[in-house]
KOLRO-459591 format. One record per residue (C-alpha): x, y, z; residue number from 1; residue in three letters. Coordinates in nm, 3 decimals, padded with zeros to 5 digits. Example, Ala and Ser with C-alpha at 12.3 -4.5 7.8 and 13.67 -1.06 7.14 Angstrom:
! residues 2
<site px="01.230" py="-00.450" pz="00.780" num="1" residu="ala"/>
<site px="01.367" py="-00.106" pz="00.714" num="2" residu="ser"/>
! end
This chain:
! residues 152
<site px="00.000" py="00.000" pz="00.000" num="1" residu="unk"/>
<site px="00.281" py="00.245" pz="00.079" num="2" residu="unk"/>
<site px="00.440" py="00.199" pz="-00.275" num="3" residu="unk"/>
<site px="00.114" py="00.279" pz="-00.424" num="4" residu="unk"/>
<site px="00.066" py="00.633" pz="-00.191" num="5" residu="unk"/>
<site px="00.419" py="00.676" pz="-00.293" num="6" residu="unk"/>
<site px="00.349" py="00.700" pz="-00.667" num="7" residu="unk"/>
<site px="-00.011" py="00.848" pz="-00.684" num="8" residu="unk"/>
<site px="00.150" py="01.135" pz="-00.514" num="9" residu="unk"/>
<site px="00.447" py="01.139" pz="-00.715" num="10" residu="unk"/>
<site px="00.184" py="01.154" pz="-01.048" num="11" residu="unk"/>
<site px="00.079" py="01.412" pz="-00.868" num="12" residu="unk"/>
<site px="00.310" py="01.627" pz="-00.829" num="13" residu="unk"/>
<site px="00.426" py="01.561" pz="-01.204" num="14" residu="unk"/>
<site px="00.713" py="01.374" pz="-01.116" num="15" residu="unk"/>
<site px="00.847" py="00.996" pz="-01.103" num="16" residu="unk"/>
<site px="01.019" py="00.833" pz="-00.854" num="17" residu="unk"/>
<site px="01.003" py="01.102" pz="-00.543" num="18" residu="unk"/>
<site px="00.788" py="01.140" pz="-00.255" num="19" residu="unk"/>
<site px="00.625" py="01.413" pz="-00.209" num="20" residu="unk"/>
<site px="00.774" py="01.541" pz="00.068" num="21" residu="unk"/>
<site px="01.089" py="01.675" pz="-00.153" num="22" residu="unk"/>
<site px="01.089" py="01.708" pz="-00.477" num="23" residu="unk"/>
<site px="01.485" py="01.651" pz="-00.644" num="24" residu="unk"/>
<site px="01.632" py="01.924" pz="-00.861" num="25" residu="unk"/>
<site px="01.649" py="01.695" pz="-01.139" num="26" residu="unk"/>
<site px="01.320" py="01.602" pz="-01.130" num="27" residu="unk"/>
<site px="01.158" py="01.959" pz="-01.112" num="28" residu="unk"/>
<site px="00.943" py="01.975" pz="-01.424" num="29" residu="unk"/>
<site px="00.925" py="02.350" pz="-01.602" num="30" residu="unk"/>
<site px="00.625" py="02.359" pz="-01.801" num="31" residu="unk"/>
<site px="00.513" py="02.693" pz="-01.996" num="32" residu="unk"/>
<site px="00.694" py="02.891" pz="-01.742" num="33" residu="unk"/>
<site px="00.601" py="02.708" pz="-01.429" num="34" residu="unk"/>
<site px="00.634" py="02.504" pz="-01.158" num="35" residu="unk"/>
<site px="00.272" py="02.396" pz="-01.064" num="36" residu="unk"/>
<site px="00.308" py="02.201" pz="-00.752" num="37" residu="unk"/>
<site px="00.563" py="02.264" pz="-00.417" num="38" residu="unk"/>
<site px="00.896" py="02.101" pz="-00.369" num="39" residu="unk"/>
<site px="00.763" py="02.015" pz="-00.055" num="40" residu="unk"/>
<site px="00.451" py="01.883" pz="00.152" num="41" residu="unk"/>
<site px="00.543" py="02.175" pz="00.414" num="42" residu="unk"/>
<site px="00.419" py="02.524" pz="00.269" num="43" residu="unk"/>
<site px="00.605" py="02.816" pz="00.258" num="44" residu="unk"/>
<site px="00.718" py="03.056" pz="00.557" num="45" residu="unk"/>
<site px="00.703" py="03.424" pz="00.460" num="46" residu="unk"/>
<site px="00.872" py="03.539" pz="00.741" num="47" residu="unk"/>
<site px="01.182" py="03.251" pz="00.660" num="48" residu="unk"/>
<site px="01.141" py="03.352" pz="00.291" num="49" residu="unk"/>
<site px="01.220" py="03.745" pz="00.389" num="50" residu="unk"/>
<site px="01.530" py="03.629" pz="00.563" num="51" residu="unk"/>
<site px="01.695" py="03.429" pz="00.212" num="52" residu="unk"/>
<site px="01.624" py="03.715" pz="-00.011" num="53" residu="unk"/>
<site px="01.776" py="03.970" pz="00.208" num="54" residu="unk"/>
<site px="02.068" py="03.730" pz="00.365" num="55" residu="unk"/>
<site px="02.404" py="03.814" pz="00.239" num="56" residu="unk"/>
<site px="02.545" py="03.467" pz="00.225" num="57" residu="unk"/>
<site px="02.228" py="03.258" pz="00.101" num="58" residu="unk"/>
<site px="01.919" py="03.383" pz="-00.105" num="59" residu="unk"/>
<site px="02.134" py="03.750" pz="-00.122" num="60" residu="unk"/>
<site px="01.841" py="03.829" pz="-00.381" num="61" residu="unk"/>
<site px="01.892" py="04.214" pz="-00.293" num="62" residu="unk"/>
<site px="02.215" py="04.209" pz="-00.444" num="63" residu="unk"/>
<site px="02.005" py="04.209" pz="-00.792" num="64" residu="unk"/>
<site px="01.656" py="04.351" pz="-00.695" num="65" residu="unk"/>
<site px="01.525" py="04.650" pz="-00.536" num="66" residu="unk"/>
<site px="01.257" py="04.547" pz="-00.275" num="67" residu="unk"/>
<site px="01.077" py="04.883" pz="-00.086" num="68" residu="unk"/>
<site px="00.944" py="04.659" pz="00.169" num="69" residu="unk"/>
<site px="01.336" py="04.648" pz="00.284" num="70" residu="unk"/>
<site px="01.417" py="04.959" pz="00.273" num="71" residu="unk"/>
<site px="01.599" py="04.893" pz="00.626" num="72" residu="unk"/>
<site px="01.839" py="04.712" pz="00.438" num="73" residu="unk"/>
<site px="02.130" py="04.868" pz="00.250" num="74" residu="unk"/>
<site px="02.266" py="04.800" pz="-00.093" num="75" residu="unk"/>
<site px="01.952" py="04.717" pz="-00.301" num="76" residu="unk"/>
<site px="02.069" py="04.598" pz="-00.628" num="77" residu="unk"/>
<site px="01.956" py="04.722" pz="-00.998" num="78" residu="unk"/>
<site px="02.052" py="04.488" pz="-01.250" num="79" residu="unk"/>
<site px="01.716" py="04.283" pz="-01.213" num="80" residu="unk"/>
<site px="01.377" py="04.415" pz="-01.185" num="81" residu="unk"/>
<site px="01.213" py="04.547" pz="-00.859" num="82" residu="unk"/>
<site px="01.012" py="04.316" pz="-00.652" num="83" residu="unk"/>
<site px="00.753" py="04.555" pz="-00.531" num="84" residu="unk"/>
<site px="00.401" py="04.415" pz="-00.638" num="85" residu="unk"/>
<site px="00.570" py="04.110" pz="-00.793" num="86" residu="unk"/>
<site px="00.255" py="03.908" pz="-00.648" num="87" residu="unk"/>
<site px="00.052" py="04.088" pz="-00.893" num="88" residu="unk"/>
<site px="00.255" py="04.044" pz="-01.177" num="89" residu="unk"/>
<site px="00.347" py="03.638" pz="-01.177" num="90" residu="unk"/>
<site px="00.144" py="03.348" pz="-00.994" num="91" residu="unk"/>
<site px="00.343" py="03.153" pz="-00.725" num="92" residu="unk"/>
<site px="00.368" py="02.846" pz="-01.019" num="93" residu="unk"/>
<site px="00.583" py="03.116" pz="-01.213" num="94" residu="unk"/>
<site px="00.766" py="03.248" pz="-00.968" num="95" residu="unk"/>
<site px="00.886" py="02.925" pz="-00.843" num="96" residu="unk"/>
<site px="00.997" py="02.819" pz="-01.158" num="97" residu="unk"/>
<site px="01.214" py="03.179" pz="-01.173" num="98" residu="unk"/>
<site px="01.350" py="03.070" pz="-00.823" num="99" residu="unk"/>
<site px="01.402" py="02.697" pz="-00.921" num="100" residu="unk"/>
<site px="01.571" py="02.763" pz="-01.281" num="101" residu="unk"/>
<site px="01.524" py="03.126" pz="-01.422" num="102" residu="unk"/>
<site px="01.723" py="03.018" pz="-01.746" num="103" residu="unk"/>
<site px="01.440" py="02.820" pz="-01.842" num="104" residu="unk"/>
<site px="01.170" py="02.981" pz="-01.695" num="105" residu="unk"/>
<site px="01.252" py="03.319" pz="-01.830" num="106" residu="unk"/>
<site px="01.536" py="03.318" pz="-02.074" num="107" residu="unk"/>
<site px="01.875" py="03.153" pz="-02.169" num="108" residu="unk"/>
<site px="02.032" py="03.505" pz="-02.119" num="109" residu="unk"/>
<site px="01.952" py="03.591" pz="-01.768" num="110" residu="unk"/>
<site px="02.213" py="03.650" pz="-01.574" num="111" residu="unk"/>
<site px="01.947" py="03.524" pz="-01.279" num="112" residu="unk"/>
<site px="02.097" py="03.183" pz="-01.146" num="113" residu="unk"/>
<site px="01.895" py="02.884" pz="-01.047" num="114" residu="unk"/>
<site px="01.909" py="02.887" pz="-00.704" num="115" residu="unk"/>
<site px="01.728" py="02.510" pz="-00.702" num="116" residu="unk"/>
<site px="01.997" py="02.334" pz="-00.944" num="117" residu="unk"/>
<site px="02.282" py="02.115" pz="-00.871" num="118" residu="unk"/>
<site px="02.366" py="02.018" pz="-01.234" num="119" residu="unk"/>
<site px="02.448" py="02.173" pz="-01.546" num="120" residu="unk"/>
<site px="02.632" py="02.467" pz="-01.414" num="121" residu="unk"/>
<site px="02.951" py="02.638" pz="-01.503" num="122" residu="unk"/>
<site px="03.249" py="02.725" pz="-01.282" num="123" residu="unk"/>
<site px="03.139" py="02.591" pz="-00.955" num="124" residu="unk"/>
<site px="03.362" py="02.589" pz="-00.680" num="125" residu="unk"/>
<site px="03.436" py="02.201" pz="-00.584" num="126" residu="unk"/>
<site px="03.294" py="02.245" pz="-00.249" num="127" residu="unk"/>
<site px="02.986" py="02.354" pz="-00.402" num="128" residu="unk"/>
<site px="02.950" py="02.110" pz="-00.721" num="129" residu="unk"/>
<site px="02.636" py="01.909" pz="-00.663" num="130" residu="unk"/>
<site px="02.470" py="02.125" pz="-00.418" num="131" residu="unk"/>
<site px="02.175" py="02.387" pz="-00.504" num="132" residu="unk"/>
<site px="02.189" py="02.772" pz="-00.377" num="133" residu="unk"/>
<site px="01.874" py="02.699" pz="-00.205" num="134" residu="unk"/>
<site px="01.712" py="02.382" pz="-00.056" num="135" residu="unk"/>
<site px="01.361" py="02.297" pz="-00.166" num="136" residu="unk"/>
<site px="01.204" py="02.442" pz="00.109" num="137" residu="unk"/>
<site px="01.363" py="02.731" pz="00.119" num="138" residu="unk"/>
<site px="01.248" py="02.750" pz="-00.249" num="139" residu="unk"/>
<site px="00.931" py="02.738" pz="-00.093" num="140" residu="unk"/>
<site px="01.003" py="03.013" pz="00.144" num="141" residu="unk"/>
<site px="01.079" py="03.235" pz="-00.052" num="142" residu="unk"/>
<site px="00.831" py="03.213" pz="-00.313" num="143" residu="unk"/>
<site px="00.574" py="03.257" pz="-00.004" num="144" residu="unk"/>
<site px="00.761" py="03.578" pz="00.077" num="145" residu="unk"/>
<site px="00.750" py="03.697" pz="-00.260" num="146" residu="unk"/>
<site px="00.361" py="03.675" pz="-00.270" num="147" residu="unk"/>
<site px="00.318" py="03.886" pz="-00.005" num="148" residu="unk"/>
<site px="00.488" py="04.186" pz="-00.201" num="149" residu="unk"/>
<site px="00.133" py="04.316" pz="-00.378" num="150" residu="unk"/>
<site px="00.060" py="04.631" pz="-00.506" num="151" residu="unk"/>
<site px="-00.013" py="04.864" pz="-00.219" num="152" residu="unk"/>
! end
């Protein structure tokens, strides 16, 4: 019975051979510029997903994007778009797929990485090679965090 839970859920989530409590970087699915379903079975903490865009050392997505709702926080970056009323502007599916792989979610040219890879990537420090930016839940996280910037 537990092998058949196992992989309904795992047609559920669009995916074979996971559970569905993490889904693996290689088998994240990308269709027409999203990610449907979460990486994980736990949903998303706002709060958590604040702290990996603004950390330094993890998310660090402020060293691209302005973000208003930080204004506390110094050095907002300008080479990628502002986040201010990004929930009104993508669905969580969408922006999850930017977050997991924003080469093939948005374009081959963005200079955005994929914070959910571990494969495919170019000049990766050995300590790093096989590991994503991000863990799935923190995926997650921040995606939740990034609905909650709307349109004031």
């Amino acid at each position: 019975m537990r092998i058949a839970v196992t992989t309904v859920l795992a047609l559920m989530l669009g995916v074979s051979g996971v559970s569905a409590e993490t889904v693996k970087p290689a088998d994240v699915k990308i269709v027409d510029g999203t990610v449907a379903q979460a990486l994980t079975d736990k949903p998303g903490d706002p709060d958590k997903g604040r702290q990996w865009f603004m950390g330094r050392k993890l998310g660090n997505c402020l060293a691209c994007h302005a973000n208003s709702k930080m204004a506390d926080q110094p050095y907002h970056g300008e080479v990628g778009p502002p986040l201010d009323g990004v929930a009104g502007r993508w669905s969580a599916a969408e922006l999850r797929a930017i977050v997991v792989n924003s080469k093939e979610a948005l374009s081959p040219e963005t200079i955005m990485p994929g914070f959910y890879r571990d494969a495919g990537l170019n000049r990766v420090a050995k300590k790093f090679a096989g590991k994503t930016v991000l863990t799935a839940q923190q995926v997650e996280d921040v995606v939740a965090y990034l609905m909650t910037l709307k349109e004031e």
